[in-house]
BAMIKOL-258809 format. One record per residue (C-alpha): x, y, z; residue number from 1. Coordinates in nm, 3 decimals. Example, Ala and Ser with C-alpha at 12.3 -4.5 7.8 and 13.67 -1.06 7.14 Angstrom:
[atom [1.230 -0.450 0.780] 1]
[atom [1.367 -0.106 0.714] 2]
# end
This chain:
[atom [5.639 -2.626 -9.274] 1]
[atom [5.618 -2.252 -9.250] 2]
[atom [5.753 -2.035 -8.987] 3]
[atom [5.523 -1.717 -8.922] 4]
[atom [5.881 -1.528 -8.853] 5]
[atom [6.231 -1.564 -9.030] 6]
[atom [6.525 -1.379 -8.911] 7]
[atom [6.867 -1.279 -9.132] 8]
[atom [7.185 -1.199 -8.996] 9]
[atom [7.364 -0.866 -9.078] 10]
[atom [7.433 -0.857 -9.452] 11]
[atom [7.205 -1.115 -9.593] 12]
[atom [6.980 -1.047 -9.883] 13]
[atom [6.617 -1.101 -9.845] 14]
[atom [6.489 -1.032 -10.184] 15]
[atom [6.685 -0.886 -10.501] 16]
[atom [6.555 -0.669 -10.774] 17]
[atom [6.358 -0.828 -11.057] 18]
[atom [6.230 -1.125 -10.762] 19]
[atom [5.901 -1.290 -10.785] 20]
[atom [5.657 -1.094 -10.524] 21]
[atom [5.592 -1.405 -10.317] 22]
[atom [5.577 -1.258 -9.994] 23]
[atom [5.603 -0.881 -9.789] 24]
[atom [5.742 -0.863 -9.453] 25]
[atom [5.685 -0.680 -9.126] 26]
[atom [5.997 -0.585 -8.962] 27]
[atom [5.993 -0.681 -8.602] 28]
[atom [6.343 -0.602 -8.494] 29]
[atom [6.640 -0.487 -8.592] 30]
[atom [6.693 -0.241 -8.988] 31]
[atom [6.680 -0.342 -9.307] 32]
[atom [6.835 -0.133 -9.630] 33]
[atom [6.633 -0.092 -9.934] 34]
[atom [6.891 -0.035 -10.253] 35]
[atom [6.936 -0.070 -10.643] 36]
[atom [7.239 -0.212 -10.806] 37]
[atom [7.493 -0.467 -10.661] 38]
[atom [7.549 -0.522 -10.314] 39]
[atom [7.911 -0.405 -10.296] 40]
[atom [7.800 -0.091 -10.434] 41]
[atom [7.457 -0.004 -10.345] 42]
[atom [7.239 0.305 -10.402] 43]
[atom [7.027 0.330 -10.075] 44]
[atom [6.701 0.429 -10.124] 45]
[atom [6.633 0.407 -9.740] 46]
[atom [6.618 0.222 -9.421] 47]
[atom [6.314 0.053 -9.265] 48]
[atom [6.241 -0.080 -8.908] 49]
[atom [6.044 -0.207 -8.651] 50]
[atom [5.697 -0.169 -8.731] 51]
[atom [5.772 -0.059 -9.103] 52]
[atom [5.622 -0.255 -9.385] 53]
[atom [5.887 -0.399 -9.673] 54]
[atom [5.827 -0.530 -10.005] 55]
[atom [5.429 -0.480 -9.996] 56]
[atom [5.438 -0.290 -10.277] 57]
[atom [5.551 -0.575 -10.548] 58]
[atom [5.293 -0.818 -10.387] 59]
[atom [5.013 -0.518 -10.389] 60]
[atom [5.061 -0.495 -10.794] 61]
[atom [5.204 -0.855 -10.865] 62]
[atom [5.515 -0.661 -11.034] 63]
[atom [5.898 -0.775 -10.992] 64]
[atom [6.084 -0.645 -10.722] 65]
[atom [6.158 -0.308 -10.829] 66]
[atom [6.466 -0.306 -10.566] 67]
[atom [6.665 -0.510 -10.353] 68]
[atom [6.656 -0.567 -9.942] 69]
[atom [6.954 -0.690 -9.715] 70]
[atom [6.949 -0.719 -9.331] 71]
[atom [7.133 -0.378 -9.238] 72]
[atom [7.182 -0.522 -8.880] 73]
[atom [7.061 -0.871 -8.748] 74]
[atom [6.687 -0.889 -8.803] 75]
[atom [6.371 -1.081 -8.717] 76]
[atom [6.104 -1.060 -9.008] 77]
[atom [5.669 -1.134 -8.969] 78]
[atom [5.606 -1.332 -9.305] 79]
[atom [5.263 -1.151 -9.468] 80]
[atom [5.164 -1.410 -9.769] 81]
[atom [5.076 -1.207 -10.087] 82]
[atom [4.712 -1.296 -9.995] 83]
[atom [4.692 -1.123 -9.666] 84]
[atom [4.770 -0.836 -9.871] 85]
[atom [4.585 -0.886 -10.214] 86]
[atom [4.202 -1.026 -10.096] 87]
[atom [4.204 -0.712 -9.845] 88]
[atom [4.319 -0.467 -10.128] 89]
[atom [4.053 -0.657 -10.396] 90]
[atom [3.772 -0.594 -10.137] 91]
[atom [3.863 -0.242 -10.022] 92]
[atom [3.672 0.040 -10.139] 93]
[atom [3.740 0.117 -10.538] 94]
[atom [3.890 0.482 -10.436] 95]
[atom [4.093 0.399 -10.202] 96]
[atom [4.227 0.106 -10.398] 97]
[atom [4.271 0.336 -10.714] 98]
[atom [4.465 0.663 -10.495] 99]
[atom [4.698 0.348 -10.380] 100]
[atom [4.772 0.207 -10.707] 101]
[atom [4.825 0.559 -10.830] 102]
[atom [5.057 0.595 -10.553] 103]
[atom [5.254 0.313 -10.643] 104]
[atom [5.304 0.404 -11.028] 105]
[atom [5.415 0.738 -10.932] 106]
[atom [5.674 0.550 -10.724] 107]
[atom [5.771 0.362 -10.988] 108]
[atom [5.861 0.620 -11.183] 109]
[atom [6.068 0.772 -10.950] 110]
[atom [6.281 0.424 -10.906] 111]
[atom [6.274 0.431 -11.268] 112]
[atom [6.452 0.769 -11.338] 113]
[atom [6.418 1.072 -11.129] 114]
[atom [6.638 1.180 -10.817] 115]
[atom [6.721 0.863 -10.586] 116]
[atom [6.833 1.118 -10.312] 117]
[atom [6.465 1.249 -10.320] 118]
[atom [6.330 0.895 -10.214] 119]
[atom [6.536 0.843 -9.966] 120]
[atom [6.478 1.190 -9.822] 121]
[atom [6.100 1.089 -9.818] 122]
[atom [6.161 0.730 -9.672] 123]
[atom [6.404 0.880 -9.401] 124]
[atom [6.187 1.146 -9.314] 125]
[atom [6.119 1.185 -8.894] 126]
[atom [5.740 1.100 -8.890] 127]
[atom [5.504 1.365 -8.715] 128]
[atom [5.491 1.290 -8.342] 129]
[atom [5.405 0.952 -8.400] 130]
[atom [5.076 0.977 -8.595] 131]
[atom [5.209 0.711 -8.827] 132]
[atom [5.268 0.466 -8.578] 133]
[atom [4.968 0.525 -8.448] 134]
[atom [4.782 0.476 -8.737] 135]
[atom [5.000 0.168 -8.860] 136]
[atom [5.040 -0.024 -8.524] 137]
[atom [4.658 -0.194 -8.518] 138]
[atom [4.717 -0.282 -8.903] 139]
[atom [5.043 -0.462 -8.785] 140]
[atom [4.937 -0.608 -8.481] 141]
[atom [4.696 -0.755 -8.734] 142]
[atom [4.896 -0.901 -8.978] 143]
[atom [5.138 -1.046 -8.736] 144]
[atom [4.870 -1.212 -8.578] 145]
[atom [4.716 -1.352 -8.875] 146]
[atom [5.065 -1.459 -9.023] 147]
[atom [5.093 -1.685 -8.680] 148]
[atom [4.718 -1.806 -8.695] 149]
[atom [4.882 -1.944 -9.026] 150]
[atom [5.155 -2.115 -8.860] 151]
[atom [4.969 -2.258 -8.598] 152]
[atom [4.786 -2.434 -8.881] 153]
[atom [5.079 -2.563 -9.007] 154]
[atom [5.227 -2.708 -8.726] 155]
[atom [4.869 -2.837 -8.587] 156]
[atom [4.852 -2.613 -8.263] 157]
[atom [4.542 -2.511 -8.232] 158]
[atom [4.310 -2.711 -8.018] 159]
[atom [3.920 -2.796 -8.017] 160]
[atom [3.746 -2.810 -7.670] 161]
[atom [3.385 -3.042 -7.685] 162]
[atom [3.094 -2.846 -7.445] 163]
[atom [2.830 -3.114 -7.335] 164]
[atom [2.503 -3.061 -7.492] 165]
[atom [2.257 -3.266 -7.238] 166]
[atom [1.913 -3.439 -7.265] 167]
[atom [1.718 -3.190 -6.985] 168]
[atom [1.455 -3.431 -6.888] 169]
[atom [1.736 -3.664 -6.759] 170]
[atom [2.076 -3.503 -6.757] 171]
[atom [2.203 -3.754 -6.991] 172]
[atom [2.487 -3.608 -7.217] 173]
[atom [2.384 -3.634 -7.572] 174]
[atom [2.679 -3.497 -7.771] 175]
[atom [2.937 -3.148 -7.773] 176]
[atom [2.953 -2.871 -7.942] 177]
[atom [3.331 -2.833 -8.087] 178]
[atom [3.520 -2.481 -7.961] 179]
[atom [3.826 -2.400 -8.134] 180]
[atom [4.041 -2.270 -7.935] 181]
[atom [4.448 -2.117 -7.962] 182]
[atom [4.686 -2.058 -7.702] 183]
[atom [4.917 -1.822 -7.855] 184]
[atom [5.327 -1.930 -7.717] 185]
[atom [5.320 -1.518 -7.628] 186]
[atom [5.002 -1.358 -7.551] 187]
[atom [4.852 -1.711 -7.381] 188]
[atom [4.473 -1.806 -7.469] 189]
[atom [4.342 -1.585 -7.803] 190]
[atom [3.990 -1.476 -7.806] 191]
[atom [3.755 -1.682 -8.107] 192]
[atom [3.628 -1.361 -8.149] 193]
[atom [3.922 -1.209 -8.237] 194]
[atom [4.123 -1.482 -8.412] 195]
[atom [3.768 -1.613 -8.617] 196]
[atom [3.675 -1.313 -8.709] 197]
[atom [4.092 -1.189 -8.825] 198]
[atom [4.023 -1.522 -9.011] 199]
[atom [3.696 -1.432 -9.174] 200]
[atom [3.851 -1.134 -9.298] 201]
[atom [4.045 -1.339 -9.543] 202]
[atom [4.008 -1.724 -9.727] 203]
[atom [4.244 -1.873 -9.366] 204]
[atom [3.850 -1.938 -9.255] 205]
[atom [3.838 -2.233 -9.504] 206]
[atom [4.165 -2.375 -9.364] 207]
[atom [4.044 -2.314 -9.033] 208]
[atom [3.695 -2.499 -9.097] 209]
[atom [3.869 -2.800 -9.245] 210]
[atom [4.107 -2.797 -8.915] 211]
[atom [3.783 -2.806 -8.703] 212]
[atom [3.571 -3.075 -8.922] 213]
[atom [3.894 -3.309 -8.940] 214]
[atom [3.943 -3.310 -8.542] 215]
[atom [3.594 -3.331 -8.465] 216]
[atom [3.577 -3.672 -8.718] 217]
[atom [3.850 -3.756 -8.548] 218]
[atom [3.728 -3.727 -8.249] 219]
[atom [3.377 -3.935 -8.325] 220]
[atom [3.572 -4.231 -8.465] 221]
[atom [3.712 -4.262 -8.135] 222]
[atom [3.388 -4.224 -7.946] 223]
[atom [3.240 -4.535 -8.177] 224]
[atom [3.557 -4.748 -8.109] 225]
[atom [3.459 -4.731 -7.721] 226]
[atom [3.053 -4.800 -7.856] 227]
[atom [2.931 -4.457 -7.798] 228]
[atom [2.804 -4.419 -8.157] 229]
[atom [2.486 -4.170 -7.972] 230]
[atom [2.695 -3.869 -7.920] 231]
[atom [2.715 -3.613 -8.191] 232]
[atom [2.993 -3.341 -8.241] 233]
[atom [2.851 -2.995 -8.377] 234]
[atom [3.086 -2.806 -8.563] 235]
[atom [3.029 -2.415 -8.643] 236]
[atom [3.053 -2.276 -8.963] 237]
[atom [3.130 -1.980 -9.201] 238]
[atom [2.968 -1.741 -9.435] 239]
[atom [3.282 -1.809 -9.640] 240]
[atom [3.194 -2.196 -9.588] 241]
[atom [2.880 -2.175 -9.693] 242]
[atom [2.937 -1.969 -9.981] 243]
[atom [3.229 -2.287 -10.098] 244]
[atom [3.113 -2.479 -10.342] 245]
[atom [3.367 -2.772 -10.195] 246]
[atom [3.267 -2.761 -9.849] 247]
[atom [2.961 -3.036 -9.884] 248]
[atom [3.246 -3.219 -10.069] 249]
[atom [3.507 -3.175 -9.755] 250]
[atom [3.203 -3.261 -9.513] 251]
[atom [3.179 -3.587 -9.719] 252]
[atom [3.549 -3.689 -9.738] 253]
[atom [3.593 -3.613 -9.330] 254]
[atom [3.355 -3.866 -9.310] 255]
[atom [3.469 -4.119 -9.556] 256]
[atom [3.812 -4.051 -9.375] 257]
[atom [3.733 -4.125 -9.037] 258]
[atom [3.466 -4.400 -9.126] 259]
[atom [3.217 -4.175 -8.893] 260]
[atom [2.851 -4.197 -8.949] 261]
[atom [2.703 -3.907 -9.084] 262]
[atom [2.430 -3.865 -8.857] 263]
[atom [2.708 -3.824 -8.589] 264]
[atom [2.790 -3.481 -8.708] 265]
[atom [2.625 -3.180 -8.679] 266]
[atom [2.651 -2.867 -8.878] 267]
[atom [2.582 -2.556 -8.737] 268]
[atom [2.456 -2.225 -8.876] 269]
[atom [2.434 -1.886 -8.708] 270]
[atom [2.129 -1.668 -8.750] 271]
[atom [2.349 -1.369 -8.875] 272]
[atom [2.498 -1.556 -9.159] 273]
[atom [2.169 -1.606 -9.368] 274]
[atom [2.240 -1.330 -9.648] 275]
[atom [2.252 -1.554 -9.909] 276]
[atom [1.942 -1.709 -9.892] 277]
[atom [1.982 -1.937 -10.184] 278]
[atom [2.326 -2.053 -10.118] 279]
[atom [2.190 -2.166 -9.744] 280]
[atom [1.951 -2.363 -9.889] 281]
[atom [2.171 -2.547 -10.145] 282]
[atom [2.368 -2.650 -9.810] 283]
[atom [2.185 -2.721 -9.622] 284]
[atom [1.972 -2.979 -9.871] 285]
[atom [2.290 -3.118 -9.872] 286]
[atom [2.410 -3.155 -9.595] 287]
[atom [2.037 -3.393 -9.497] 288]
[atom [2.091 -3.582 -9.833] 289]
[atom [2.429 -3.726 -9.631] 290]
[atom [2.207 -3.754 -9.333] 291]
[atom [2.417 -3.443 -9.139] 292]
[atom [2.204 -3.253 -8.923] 293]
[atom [2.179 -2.870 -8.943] 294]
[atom [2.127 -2.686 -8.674] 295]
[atom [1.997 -2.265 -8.630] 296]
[atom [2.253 -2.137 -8.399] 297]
[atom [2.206 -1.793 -8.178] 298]
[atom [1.850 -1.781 -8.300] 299]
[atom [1.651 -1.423 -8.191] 300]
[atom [2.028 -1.235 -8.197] 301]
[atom [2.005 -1.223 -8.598] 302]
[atom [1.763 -1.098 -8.811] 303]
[atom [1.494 -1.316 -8.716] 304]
[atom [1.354 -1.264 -9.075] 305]
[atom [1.129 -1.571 -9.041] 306]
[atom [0.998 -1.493 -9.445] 307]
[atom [1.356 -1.706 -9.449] 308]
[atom [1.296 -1.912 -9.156] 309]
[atom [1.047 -2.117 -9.224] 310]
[atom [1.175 -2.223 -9.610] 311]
[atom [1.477 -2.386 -9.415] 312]
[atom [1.437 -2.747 -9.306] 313]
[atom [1.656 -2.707 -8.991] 314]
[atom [1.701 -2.970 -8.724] 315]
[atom [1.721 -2.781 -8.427] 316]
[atom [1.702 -2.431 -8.306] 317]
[atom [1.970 -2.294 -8.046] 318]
[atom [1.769 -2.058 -7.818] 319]
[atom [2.069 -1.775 -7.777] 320]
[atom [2.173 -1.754 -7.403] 321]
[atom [2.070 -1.379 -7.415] 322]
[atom [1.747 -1.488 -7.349] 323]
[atom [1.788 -1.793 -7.132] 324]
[atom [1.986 -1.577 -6.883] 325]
[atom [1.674 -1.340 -6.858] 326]
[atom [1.344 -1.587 -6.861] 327]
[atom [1.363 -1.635 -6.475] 328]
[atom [1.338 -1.277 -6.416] 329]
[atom [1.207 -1.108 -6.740] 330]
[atom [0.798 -1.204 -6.792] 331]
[atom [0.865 -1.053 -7.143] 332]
[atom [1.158 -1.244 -7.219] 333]
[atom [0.998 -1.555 -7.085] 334]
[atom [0.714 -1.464 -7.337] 335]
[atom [0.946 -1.468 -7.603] 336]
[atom [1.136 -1.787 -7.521] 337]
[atom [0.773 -1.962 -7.490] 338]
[atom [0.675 -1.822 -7.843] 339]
[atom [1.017 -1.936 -7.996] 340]
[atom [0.962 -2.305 -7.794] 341]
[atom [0.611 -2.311 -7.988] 342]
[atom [0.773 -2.225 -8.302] 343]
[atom [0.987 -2.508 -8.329] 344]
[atom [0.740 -2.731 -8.242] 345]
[atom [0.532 -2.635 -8.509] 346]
[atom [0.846 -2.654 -8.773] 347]
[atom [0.897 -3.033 -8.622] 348]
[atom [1.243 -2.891 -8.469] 349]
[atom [1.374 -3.003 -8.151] 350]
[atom [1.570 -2.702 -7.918] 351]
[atom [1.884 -2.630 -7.757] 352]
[atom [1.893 -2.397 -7.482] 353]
[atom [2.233 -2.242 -7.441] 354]
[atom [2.385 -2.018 -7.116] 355]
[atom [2.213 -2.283 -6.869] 356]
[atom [2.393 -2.166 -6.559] 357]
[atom [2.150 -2.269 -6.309] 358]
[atom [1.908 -2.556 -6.209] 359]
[atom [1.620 -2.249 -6.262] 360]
[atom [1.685 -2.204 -6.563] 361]
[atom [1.687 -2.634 -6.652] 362]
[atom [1.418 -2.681 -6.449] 363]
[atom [1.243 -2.404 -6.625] 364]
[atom [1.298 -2.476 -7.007] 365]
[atom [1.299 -2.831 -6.909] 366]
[atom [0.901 -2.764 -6.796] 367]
[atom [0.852 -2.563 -7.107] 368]
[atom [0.919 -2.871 -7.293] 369]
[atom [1.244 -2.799 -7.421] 370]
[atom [1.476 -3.110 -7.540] 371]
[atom [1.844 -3.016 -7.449] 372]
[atom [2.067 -2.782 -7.267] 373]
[atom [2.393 -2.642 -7.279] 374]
[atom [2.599 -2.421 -7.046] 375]
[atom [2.855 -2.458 -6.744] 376]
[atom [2.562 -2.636 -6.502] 377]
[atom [2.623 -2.922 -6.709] 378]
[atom [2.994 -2.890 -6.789] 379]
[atom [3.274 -2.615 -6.918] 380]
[atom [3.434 -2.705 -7.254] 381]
[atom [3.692 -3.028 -7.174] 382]
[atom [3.987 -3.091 -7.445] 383]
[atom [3.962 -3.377 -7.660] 384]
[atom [4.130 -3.632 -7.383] 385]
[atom [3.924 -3.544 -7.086] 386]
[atom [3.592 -3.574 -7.315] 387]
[atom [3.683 -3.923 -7.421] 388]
[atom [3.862 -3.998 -7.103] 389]
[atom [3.459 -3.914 -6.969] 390]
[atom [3.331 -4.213 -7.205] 391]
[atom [3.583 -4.503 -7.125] 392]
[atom [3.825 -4.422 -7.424] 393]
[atom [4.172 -4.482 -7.321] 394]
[atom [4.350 -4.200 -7.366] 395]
[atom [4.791 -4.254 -7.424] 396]
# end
């Protein structure tokens, strides 16, 4: 199991010269010393703390340690895996990746032969009225955070929350849509949209869609032990999904796993995420030759480009609550909801309205001929034991 933080006590070595680059560190609290040689008689090249970066630059280059690091005082250490580091560097742009690397060979050589006092000079240096800090503290607020995300996958933390998704011409619930959620042990409840998209930035989306698609299996095989084999769970996915040649393949297994029918699950796709055209497609034909639905999620917020649209076989369209919130008192967004309704009827796919908030708005896409409905009128987002608790399933 892996611990997002580690702490040393006052002397201990965290890395020696000529180590493997498995990992860099941000230092949370307390000073660490940066030296060549042996321990008991150490050439400092310089001290780093709180909010200071140490040992990125082996993992940057995938070189050996080029020095050693010891806990000057007691010390608590944020993990960064050598992938947090290396898939942002590998994506940045190829002149700022090239004026870094040059950066770090002229380092090099200075470890390697020139003036030690002359690096330590430039590592001790006061910074200028803080415009370091400045500059580094969002970049570290994001790698702690994503070095946590990690360890909350680890230990199994985070938590899906199931929205009803209800029949509108009888109120009937027909299945959930699965919310991943994380309450953080310091800041409380994290934002999705700023923990997904900190994920999407780097390959922790995969791990993160596998978390969600195991739990919400897991979830349906206890729905069919209590009979309720008509509710579905919709799970949301990734351009980084979508783009894995081993997701169908996970989709498949999750199944297999949890002995869950595959017409239980639902896939979902958002609008914005249709870049690669072709590679949509290829899932998507997939996912209907398990029998897995597929469902157009936020449609009208993306970029409608319906030269795509109407080459997918979708299941169901989600009508964006943007536009539900407005059809009782916009005539032109009412016009537009009515010429998406007519749409889907003509592409033989049923609808989802999301952001229902009032009987209005049910009784109005509900008259428009609309199939289901989701939003707080029928229910806010219930954790895994309250949702089956809601269908008979005893819950321990």
């Amino acid at each position: 199991m892996t611990s997002a933080t580690v702490s040393f006590a006052a002397g201990d070595i965290i890395f020696r010269e000529g180590d493997a680059p498995t990992t860099a560190f941000l230092v949370e609290s307390g000073t660490t010393e940066i030296y060549r040689g042996s321990p008991e008689a150490p050439q400092t090249l310089g001290q780093l703390g709180p909010g200071d970066l140490l040992g990125e630059m082996a993992v940057i280059d995938d070189s050996p340690r080029s020095a050693s690091a010891r806990a000057a005082t007691d010390c608590v250490l944020t993990v960064i895996d050598h992938f947090q580091l290396r898939e942002r560097l590998e994506n940045a742009d190829p002149i700022v990746r090239a004026l870094l690397m040059a950066q770090l060979r002229r380092y090099r050589n200075v470890l390697s032969g020139l003036d030690r006092t002359a690096v330590l000079r430039a590592r001790a240096a006061p910074r200028s009225a803080g415009k370091l800090e400045a500059m580094l503290a969002p970049a570290a607020g994001k790698i702690r955070l994503e070095s946590q995300l990690m360890e909350a996958l680890d230990q199994g933390t985070l938590a899906l929350f199931y929205q009803p998704i209800v029949d509108l011409r009888d109120g009937t619930p027909r299945g959930y849509e699965a919310l991943v959620r994380w309450h953080h042990p310091e800041r409380g409840v994290v934002s999705p949209a700023d923990f997904i998209q900190l994920a999407e930035e780097t390959e922790l989306i995969l791990p993160v869609g596998r978390y969600v698609l195991d739990h919400g299996c897991s979830a349906l095989a206890k729905l069919a032990k209590c009979g309720r084999t008509d509710l579905h769970i919709a799970i949301n996915t990734s351009a980084r999904q979508l783009l894995d040649d081993s997701f169908l393949t996970e989709i498949e297994a999750a199944l297999i796993r949890h002995s869950v029918p595959p017409k239980a699950l639902h896939v979902e796709i958002t609008e914005s995420l249709i870049l690669d055209i072709e590679a949509v497609k290829r899932f998507i034909n997939g996912c209907r030759e398990m029998g897995v639905a597929v469902l157009l999620d936020d449609f009208g917020t993306g970029y409608s480009n319906l030269g795509h649209v109407h080459t997918l076989t979708f299941d169901t369209v989600k009508l964006d609550q943007g536009f539900s919130r407005q059809a009782l008192t916009s005539p032109r967004c009412l016009a537009v909801c009515k010429g998406i309704i007519d749409l889907c009827r003509a592409l033989d796919a049923e609808m989802v309205v999301e952001g229902i908030e009032s009987e209005g708005q049910r009784d109005l896409f509900r008259d428009l001929g609309c199939e289901y409905g989701q939003g707080w009128l029928f229910g806010k987002p219930l954790d895994v034991d309250s949702m089956l608790a809601s269908h008979g399933v005893a819950v321990p």
